[in-house]
C-alpha positions in Angstrom: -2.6 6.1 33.7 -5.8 4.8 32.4 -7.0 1.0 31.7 -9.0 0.0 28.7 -11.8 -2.1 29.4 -12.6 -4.5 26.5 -15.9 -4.8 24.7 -17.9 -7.5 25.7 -20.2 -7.4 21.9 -19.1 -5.9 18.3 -19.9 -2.5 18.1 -22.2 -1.0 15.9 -22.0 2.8 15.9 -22.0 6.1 14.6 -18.9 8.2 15.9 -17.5 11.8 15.3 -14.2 12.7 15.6 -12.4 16.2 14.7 -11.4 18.5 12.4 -8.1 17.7 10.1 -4.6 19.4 12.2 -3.4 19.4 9.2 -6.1 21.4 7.4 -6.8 23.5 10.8 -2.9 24.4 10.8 -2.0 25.6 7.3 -5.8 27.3 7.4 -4.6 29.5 10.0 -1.4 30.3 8.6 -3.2 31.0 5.1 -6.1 33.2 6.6 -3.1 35.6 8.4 -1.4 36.0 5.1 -5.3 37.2 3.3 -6.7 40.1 2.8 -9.4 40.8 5.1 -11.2 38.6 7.7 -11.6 34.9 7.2 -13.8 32.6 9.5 -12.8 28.5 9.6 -15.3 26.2 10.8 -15.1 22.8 11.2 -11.8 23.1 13.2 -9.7 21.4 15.2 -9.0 22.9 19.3 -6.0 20.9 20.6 -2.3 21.5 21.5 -0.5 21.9 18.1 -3.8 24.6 17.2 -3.3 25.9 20.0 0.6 26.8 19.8 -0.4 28.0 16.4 -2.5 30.9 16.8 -0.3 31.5 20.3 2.5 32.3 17.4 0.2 34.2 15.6 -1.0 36.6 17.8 2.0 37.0 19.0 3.0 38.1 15.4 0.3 40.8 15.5 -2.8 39.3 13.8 -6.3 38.8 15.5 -7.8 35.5 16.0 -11.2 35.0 17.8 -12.2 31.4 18.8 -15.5 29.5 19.4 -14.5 26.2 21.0 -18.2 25.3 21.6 -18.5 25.8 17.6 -15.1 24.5 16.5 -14.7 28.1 15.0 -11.6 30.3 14.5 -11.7 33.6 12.5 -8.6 34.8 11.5 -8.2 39.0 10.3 -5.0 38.6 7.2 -2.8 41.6 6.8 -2.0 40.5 3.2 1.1 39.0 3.2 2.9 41.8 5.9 3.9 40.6 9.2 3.1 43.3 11.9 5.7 42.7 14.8 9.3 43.3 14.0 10.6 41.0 16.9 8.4 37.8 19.0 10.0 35.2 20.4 7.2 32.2 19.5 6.8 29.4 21.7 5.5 25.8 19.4 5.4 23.1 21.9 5.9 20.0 20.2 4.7 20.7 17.2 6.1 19.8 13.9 3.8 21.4 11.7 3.5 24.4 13.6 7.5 25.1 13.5 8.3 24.3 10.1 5.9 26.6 9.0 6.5 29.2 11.4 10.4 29.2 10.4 9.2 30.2 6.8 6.5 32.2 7.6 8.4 34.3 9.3 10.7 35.0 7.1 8.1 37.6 5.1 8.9 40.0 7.8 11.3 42.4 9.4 13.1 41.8 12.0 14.0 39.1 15.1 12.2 36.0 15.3 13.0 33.3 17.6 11.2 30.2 17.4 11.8 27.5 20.1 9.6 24.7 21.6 9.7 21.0 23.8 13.0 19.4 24.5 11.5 16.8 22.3 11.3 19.6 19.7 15.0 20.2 20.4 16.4 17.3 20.7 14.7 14.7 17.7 12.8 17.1 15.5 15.2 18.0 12.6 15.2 21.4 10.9 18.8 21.8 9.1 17.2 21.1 5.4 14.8 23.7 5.9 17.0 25.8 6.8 19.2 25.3 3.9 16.7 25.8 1.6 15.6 29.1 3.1 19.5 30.3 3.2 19.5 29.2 -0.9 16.4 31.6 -1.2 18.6 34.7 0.9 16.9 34.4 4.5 19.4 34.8 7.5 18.4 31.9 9.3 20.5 29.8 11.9 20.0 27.4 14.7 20.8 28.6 17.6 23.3 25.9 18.4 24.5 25.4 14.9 23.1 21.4 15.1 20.0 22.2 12.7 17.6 21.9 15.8 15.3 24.3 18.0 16.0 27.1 18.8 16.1 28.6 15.4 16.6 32.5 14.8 15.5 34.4 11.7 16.5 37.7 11.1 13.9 38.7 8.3 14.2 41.7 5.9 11.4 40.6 3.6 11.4 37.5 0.5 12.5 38.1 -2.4 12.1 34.3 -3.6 13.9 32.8 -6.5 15.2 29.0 -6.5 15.7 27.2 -4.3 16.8 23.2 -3.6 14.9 21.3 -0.8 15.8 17.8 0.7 12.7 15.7 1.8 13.4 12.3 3.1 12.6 13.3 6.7 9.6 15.3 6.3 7.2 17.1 3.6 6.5 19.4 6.2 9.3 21.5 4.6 8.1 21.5 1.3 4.6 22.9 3.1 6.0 25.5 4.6 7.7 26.9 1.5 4.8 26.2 -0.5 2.3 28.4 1.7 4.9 31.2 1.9 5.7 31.1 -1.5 2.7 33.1 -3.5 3.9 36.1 -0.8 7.7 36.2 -2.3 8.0 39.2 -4.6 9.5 37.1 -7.2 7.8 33.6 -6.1 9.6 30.3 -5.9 11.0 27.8 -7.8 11.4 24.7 -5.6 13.6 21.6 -6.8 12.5 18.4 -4.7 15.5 15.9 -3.7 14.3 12.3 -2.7 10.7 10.9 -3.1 7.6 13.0 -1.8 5.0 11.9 0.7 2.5 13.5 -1.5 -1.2 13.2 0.3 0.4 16.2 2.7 1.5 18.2 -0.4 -2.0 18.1 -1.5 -3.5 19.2 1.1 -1.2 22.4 1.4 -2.3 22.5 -2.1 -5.7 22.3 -1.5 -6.0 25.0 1.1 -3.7 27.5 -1.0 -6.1 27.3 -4.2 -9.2 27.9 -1.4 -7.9 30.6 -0.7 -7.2 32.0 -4.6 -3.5 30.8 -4.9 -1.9 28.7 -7.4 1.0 26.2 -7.9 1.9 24.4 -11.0 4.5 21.2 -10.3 5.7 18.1 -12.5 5.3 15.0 -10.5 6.2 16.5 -7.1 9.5 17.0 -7.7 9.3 20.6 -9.4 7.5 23.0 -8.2 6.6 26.7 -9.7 4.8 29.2 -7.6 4.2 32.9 -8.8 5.3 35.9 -6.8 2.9 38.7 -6.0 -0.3 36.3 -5.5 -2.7 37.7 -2.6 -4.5 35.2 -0.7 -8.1 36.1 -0.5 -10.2 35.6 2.8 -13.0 33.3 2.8 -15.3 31.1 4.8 -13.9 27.7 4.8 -14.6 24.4 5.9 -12.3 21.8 7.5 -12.6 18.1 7.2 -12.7 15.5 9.7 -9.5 14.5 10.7 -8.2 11.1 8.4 -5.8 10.4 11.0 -7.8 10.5 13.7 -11.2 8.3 12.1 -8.3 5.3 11.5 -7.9 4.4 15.6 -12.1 3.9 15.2 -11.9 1.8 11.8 -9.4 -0.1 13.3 -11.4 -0.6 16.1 -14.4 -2.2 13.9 -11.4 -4.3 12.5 -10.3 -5.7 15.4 -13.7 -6.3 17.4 -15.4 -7.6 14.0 -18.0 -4.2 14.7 -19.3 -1.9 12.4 -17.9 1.5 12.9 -19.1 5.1 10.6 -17.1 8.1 11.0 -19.1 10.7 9.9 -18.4 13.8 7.6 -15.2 11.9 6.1 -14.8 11.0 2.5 -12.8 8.4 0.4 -12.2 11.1 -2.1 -10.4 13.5 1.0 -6.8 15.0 0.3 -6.1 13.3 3.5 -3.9 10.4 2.5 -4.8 8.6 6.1 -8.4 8.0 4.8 -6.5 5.4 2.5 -6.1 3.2 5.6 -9.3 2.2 5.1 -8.1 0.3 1.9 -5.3 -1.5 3.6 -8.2 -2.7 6.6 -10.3 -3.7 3.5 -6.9 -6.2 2.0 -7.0 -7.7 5.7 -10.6 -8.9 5.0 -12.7 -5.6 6.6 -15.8 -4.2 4.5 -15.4 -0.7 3.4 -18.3 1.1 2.4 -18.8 5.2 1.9 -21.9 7.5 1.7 -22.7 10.9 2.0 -22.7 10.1 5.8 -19.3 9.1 6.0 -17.3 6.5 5.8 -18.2 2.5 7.3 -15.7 -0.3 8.5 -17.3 -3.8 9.2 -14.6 -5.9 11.1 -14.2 -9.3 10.0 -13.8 -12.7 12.1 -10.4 -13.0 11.3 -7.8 -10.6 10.1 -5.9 -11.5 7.3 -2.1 -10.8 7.6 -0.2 -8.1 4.8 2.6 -6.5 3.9 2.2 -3.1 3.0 4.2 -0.1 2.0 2.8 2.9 3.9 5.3 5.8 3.8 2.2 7.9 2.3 -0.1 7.4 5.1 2.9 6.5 8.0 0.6 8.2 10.3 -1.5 5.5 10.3 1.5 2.9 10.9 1.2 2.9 14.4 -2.9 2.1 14.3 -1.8 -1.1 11.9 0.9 -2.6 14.2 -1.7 -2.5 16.9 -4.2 -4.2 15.4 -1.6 -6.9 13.5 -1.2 -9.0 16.6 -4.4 -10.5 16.2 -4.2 -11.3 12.1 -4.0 -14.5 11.1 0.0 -14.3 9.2 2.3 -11.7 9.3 1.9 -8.0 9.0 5.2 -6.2 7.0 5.1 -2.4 7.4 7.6 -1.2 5.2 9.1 2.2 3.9 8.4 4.5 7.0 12.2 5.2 8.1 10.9 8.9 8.1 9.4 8.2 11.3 12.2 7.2 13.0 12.3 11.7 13.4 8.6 12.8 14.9 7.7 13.3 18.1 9.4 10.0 19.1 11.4 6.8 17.2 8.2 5.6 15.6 9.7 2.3 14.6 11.7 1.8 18.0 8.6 2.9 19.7 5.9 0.2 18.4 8.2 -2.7 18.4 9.6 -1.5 22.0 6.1 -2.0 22.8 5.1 -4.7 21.3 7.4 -7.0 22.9 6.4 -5.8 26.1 3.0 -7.2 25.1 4.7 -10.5 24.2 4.5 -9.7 20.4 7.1 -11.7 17.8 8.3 -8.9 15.9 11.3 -8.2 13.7 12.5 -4.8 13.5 14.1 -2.8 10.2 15.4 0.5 10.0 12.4 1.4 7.8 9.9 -0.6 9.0 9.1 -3.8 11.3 7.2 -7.8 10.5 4.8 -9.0 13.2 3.8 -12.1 13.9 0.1 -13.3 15.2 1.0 -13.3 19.2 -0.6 -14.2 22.2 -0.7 -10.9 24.1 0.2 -10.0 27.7 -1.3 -7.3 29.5 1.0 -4.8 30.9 1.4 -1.0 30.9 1.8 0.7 27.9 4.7 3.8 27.8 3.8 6.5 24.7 7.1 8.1 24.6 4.5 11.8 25.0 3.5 10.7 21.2 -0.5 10.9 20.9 -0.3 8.4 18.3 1.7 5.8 20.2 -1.4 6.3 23.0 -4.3 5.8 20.6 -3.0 3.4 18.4 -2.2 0.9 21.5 -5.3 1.6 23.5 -6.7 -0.4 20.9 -5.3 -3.2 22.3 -7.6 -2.9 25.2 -10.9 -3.6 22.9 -9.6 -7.0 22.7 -7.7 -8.6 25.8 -8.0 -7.1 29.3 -5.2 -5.2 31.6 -4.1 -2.7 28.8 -2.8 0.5 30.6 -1.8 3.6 29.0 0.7 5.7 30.6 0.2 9.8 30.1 -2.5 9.3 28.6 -3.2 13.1 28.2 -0.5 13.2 25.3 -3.4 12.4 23.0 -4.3 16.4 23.5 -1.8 17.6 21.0 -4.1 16.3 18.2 -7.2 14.6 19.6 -7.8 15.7 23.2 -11.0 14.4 24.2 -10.3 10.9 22.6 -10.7 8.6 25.4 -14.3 10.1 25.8 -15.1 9.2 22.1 -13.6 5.9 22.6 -16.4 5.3 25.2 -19.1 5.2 22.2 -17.6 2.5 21.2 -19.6 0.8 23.9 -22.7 1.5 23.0 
């Protein structure tokens, strides 16, 4: 458990935070399926990264890593999966089993992927699965309840059509879409229920990088050809969206002046929209070739705001809506209700502890301007649940985090670059 000290004047500073999981994740994938030897730089070292290249190695391909230089370089076998059987371990990452359970699939023989009891337990899986069984992949939970473990006896992709339910994640749609250009005959991919579509682009984004193409109508059709090769390259990852949003909220709440660096309003990152919703609560949003800068305000300005395209960043706003002048509506983020913990139960379990007025619904939650009370803070394991409510800390002493080494799964040395806030 740690304690958050608060800060005693505004900040005004410079600060650097990592590169994109979600970029660093699909890169990886993408670079094994090349051809040839591709080098990522920019990238992100933490848990979920880490369980990724575990599974890829143990699929047979050759990774190399530069921690020092945030470097990975990846050798492709161009399309082909070298092992015929690995039992691949993912943690508690989402984004690393979805895609695995697909990737998979392009091979021959016995995969078993299985990960956290969290993983087991709250992660669903079953409409993934379905959509791989329409496409002719033996594929099967392991206790028939559409969670870890799931087994996948591969013998190639053929591709075709396919059907795929979204409503509790776009993760499935990515890890179709990356697999996809490697399908003999491609994929035709019919969306059911709205798409959370900042994600799809950047799965987008990193599959043209590396020279494939999709063609879609509105996000809810999508048409990728078979026999496309990804091509290795040198490519660069962003700064993580996510990540920069705990340090513009910070500059929010303390009425400071906070640049990320290396980040860009024009990202395929929907969390660098956050900034927008910081600027409706009164905040000053300005972007260079720098970065991007957050000037806090002397009073927040309540909002209601529908954020199921950057829910990520839910968790950061709930934090910080305490201290706003009127009520703050988070709306339209049931999906979160299945990631690493309840989302929704988590932040208002947590805010009442603090003393906080808030109304829970299932696809959101109100809060109300509260006095706080310091107490210790529970994060459920979820790395966002720690950052987001550390923030609390800037602000009003006795704010204790419990585990606080959950944040490793995307942003390990956090607490350390929370300490420039300081000065």
């Amino acid at each position: 458990m740690i304690e958050i000290q608060p800060i005693k004047t505004s900040p005004n500073v410079t600060i650097e935070v990592p590169g994109s999981k979600s970029f660093t994740n699909r890169a990886l994938l993408v670079a094994a399926l090349a051809h040839g030897e591709s080098t990522l730089t920019g990238a992100l070292f933490s848990d979920d990264t880490h369980y990724m290249c575990n599974a890829l190695r143990k699929l047979g391909f050759s990774i190399t890593e530069n921690r020092e230089q945030a470097t990975f370089s990846v050798k492709g076998h161009g399309g082909r999966i070298p092992v015929q059987r690995a039992d691949l371990y993912v943690g508690n990452s989402g984004t690393t089993t979805r895609s695995l359970i697909s990737f998979v699939s392009l091979g021959h023989g016995k995969f078993v992927i299985d990960g956290d009891e969290p993983m087991r337990r709250s992660r669903p899986m079953s409409d993934l699965l379905d959509a791989l069984r329409l496409l002719g992949v033996n594929v099967r939970s392991k206790f028939e309840n559409g969670h870890l473990p799931v087994i996948v006896q591969a013998d190639g992709l053929e591709g075709g059509k396919t059907k795929l339910d979204v409503s509790k994640s776009s993760q499935f749609l990515t890890a179709l879409l990356l697999i996809a250009p490697c399908a003999k005959n491609g994929m035709e991919i019919e969306v059911v229920d709205d798409l959370k579509t900042p994600y799809i682009d950047i799965t987008m984004s990193v599959m043209e990088a590396f020279d494939a193409h999709v063609i879609h109508k509105d996000y809810q059709h999508f048409h990728i050809d078979g026999g496309q090769q990804y091509q290795a390259r040198a490519y660069h990852i962003e700064t993580d969206a996510s990540s920069a949003s705990y340090f513009f909220a910070a500059a929010a709440l303390t009425g400071g002046c906070v640049t990320v660096k290396s980040l860009s309003t024009s990202s395929a990152q929907g969390d660098v929209q956050f900034v927008h919703v910081l600027e409706q609560m009164g905040c000053q949003v300005s972007a260079s070739d720098d970065g991007i800068t957050v000037k806090g305000p002397n009073q927040l300005k309540g909002i209601d705001v529908d954020m199921k395209a950057i829910s990520d960043t839910a968790l950061t706003l709930a934090a910080i809506a305490p201290f706003s002048d009127s009520r703050v509506a988070i709306r339209n983020i049931e999906h979160t209700r299945w990631q690493e913990t309840d989302r929704i139960h988590a932040m208002v379990t947590e805010l009442r502890r603090l003393g906080v007025s808030v109304v829970e619904h299932q696809d959101g939650l109100e809060i109300s301007p509260s006095p706080i009370t310091p107490t210790a803070i529970d994060t459920y394991n979820d790395h966002r649940v720690a950052m987001a409510f550390s923030l609390i800390g800037l602000k009003v002493p006795g704010i204790r985090i419990k585990n606080p080494g959950c944040v490793s799964k995307t942003f390990p040395d956090y607490f350390e670059v929370l300490q420039g806030l300081y000065g």
